[in-house]
VOTINU-22198 format. One record per residue (C-alpha): z, y, x. Coordinates in nm, 3 decimals. Example, Ala and Ser with C-alpha at 12.3 -4.5 7.8 and 13.67 -1.06 7.14 Angstrom:
2
0.780_-0.450_1.230 $
0.714_-0.106_1.367 $
REM end
This chain:
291
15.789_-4.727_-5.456 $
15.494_-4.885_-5.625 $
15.627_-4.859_-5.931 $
15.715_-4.511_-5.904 $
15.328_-4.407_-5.776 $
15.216_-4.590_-6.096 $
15.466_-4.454_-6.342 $
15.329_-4.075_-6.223 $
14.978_-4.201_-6.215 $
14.986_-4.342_-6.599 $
15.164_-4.008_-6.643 $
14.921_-3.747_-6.512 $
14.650_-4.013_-6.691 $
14.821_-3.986_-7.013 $
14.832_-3.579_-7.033 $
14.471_-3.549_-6.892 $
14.321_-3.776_-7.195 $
14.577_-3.574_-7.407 $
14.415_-3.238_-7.273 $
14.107_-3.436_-7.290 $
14.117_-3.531_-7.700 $
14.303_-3.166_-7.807 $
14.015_-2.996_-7.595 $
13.807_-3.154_-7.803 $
13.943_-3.089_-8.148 $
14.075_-2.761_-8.092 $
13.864_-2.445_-7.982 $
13.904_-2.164_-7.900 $
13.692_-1.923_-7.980 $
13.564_-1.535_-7.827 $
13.710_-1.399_-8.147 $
14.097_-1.268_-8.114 $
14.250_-1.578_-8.291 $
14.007_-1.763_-8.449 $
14.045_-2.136_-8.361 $
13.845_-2.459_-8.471 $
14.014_-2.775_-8.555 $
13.783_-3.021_-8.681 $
13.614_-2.898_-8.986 $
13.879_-2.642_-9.016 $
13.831_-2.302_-8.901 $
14.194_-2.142_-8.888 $
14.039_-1.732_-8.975 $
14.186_-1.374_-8.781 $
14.500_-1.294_-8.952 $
14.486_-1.028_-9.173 $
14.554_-0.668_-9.053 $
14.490_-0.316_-9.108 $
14.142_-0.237_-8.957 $
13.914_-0.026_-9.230 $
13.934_0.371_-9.221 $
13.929_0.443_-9.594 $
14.185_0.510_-9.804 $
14.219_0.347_-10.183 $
14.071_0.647_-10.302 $
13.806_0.661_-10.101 $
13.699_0.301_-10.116 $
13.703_0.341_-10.524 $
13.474_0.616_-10.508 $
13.210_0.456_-10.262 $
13.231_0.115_-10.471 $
12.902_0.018_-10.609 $
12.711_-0.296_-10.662 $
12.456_-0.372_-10.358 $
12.152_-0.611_-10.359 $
11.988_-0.562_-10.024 $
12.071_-0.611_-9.695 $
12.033_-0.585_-9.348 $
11.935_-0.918_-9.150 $
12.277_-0.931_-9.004 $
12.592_-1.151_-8.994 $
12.908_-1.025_-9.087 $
13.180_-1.087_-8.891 $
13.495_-1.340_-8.861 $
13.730_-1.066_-8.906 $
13.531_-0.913_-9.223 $
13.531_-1.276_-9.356 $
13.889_-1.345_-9.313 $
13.961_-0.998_-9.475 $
13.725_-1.070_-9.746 $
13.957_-1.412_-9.839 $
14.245_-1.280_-9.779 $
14.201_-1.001_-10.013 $
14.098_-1.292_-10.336 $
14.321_-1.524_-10.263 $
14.583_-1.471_-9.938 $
14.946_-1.440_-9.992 $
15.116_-1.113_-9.922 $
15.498_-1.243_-9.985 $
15.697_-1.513_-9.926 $
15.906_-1.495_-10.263 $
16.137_-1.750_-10.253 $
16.157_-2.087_-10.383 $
15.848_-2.225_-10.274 $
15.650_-1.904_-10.446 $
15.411_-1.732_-10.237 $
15.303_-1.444_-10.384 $
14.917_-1.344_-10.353 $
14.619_-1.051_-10.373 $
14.562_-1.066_-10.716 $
14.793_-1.064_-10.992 $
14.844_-1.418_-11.177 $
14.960_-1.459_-11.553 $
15.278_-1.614_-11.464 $
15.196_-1.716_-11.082 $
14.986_-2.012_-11.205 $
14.713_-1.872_-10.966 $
14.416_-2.086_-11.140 $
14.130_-1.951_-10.873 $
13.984_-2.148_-10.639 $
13.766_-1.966_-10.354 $
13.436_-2.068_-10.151 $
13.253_-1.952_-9.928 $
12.857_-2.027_-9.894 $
12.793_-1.920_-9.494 $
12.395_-1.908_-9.429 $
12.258_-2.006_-9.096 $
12.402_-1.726_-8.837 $
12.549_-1.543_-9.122 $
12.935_-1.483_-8.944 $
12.932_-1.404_-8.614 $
13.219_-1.561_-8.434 $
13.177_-1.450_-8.109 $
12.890_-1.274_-7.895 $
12.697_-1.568_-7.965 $
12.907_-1.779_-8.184 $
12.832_-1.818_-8.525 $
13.015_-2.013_-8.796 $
12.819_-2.348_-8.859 $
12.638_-2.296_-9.175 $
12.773_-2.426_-9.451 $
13.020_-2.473_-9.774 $
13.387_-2.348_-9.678 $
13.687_-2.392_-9.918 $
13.941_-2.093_-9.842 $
14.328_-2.267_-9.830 $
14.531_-1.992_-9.869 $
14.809_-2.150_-9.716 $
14.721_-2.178_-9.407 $
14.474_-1.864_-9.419 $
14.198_-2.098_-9.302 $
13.868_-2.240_-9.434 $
13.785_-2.648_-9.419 $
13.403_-2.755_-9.405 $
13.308_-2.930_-9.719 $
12.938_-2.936_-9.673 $
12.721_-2.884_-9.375 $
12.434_-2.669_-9.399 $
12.282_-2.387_-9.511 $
12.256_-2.393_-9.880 $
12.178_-2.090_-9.983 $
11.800_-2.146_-10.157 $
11.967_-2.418_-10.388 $
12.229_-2.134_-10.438 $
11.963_-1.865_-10.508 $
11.785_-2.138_-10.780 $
12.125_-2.197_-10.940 $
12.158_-1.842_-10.984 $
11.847_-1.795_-11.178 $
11.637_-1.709_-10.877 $
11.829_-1.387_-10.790 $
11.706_-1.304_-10.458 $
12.034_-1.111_-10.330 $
12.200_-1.514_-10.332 $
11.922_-1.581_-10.128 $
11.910_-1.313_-9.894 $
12.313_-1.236_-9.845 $
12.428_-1.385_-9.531 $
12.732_-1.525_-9.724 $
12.818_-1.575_-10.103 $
13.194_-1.583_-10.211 $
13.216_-1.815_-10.505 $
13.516_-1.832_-10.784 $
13.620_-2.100_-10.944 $
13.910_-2.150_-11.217 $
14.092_-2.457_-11.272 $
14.192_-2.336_-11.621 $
14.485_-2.599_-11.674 $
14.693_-2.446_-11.446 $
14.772_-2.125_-11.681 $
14.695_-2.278_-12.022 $
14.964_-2.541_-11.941 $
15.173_-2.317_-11.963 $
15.014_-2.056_-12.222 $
14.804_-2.248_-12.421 $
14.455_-2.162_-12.555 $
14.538_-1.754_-12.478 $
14.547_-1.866_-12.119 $
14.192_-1.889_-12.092 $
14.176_-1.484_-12.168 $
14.456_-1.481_-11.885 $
14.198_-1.664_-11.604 $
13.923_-1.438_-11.667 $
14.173_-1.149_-11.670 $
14.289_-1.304_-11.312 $
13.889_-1.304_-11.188 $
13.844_-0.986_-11.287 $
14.132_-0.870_-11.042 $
13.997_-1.098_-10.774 $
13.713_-0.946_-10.820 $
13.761_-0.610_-10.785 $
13.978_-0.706_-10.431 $
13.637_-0.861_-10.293 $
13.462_-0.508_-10.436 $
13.695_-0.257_-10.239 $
13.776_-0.441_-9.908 $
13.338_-0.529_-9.921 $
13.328_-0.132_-9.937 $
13.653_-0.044_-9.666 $
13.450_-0.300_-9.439 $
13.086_-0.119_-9.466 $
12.982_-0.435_-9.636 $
12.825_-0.430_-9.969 $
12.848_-0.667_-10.267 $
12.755_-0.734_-10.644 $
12.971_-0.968_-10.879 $
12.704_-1.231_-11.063 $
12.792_-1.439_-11.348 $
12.424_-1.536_-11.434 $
12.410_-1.864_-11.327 $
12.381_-2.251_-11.414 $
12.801_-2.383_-11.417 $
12.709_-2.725_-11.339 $
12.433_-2.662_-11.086 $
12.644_-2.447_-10.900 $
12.916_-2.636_-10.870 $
12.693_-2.921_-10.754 $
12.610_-2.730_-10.438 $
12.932_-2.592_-10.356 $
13.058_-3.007_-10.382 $
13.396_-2.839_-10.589 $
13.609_-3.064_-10.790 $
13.548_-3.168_-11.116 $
13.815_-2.955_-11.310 $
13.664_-2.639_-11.115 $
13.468_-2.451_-11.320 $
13.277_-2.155_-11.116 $
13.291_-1.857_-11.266 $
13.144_-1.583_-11.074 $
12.954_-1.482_-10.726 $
13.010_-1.204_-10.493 $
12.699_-1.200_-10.250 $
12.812_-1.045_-9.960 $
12.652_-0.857_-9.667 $
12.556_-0.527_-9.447 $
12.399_-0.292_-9.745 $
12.041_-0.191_-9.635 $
12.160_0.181_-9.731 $
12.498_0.233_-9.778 $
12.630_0.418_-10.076 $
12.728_0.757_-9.956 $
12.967_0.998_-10.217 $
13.208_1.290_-10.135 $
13.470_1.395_-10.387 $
13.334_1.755_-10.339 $
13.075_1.606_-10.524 $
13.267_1.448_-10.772 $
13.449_1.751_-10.834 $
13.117_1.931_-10.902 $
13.018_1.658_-11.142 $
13.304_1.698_-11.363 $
13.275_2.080_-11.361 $
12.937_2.016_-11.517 $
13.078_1.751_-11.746 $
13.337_2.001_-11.870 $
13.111_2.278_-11.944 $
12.907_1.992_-12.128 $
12.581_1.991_-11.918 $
12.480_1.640_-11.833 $
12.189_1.550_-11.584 $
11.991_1.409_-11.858 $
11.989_1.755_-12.019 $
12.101_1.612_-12.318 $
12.305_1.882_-12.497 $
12.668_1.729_-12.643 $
12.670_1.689_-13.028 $
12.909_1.691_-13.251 $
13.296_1.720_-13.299 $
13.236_1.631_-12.923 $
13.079_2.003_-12.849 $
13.361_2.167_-13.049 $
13.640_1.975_-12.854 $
13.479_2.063_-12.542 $
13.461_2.489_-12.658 $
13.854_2.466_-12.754 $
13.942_2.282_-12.413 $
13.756_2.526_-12.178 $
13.900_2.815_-12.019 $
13.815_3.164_-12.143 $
13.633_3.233_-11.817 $
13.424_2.941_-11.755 $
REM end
């Protein structure tokens, strides 16, 4: 009988210091499913929540330098990565394929993610810890690399440019350029920035389908950089994407693109420069008689 008291009581011991320990490594946060284990930070999984169509989110795209004082959210953050770097297939064979197009799936880009102090809101009053994130694609998640907010050592890598400084997060690109010129040789390089380009332009139109703003930077000092974001030696970082709430959004209406191109086709131009040219007669024999 004694035995059989102790047996339970080392039982229920043994699952409350088990409840005990995974309480405190794992989370769980006001956020839908956002969850915290250790330094990793498992993001929202990606899902259909902007309001704009392609389209619409190509015409509103611009570059933005100032912002609001205020975080963006998990959920924008997680759509942010997902969009550079998360994988949209399960191919086959091991091969996930991603966002962005890859010159032969050798997907050489490497994401982080500079978070300022309160810059992602979490929950009502949850904010990620500030800090250096790398993005694993895998797992859709981010791991804590470097504690802090780092952003003024950012802002002087970057020559000083205050929308580093001021964004509540940056988004930085690496390449590990071995991966594709393995395989293709010196043209691969042309292949990686090719790759970043695409990446790019992701970040650009989900930033704008979010009512977030960015601008792509590639003014900056490689080594210093990559000193504060702590990234491996054979990552070389190749461009920033500030990210944040625009101070005054961009606002555009294909009614008035459509008016634009009217007066482009009739060869007015708001600068009231008058066409010259074989450019003048091309636009007389492509007009209609009546415009």
């Amino acid at each position: 009988m004694k035995t059989h008291v102790f047996l339970i009581a080392s039982a229920l011991t043994a699952g409350l210091v088990a409840y005990v320990v995974v309480s405190f490594l794992t989370s769980q946060i006001n956020s839908g499913d956002t969850v915290v284990v250790g330094d990793e930070v498992l993001l929202p999984l990606p899902s259909k929540i902007t309001r704009l169509t392609v389209e619409e989110a190509i015409l509103l795209r611009k570059s933005i330098r100032e912002w609001r004082r205020e975080p963006i959210t998990i959920v924008q953050l997680s759509m942010l990565l997902w969009a550079s770097q998360g994988i949209v297939e399960d191919a086959g064979f091991g091969w996930y394929r991603r966002a962005a197009p890859s010159a032969g799936a050798t997907y050489p880009v490497e994401v982080y993610v500079v978070v300022g102090e309160k810059g992602v809101r979490v929950g009502e009053e949850e904010f990620l810890k500030a800090g250096v994130y790398k993005y694993d694609y895998m797992k859709h998640s981010v791991r804590l690399v470097k504690e802090g907010d780092v952003r003024v050592d950012l802002w002087r890598a970057s020559l000083r440019q205050d929308w580093v400084r001021d964004a509540p997060i940056t988004i930085v690109l690496c390449a590990i350029y071995e991966r594709t010129t393995g395989r293709y040789g010196e043209r691969g390089i042309r292949y990686v920035h090719m790759e970043l380009g695409h990446v790019g332009q992701n970040i650009y139109l989900v930033a704008t389908a979010l009512d977030l703003g960015t601008v792509a930077i590639g003014a900056f000092y490689d080594e210093e950089v990559a000193k504060v974001i702590s990234s491996a030696r054979n990552e070389r970082p190749l461009y920033l994407f500030p990210v944040g709430v625009p101070r005054e959004p961009h606002r555009a209406t294909f009614e008035e693109l459509s008016r634009l191109y009217e007066r482009l086709r009739r060869g007015s131009r708001a600068t009231d420069l008058e066409p010259r040219g074989d450019y003048e007669s091309e636009i007389r024999i492509h007009l209609a008689p009546d415009s």
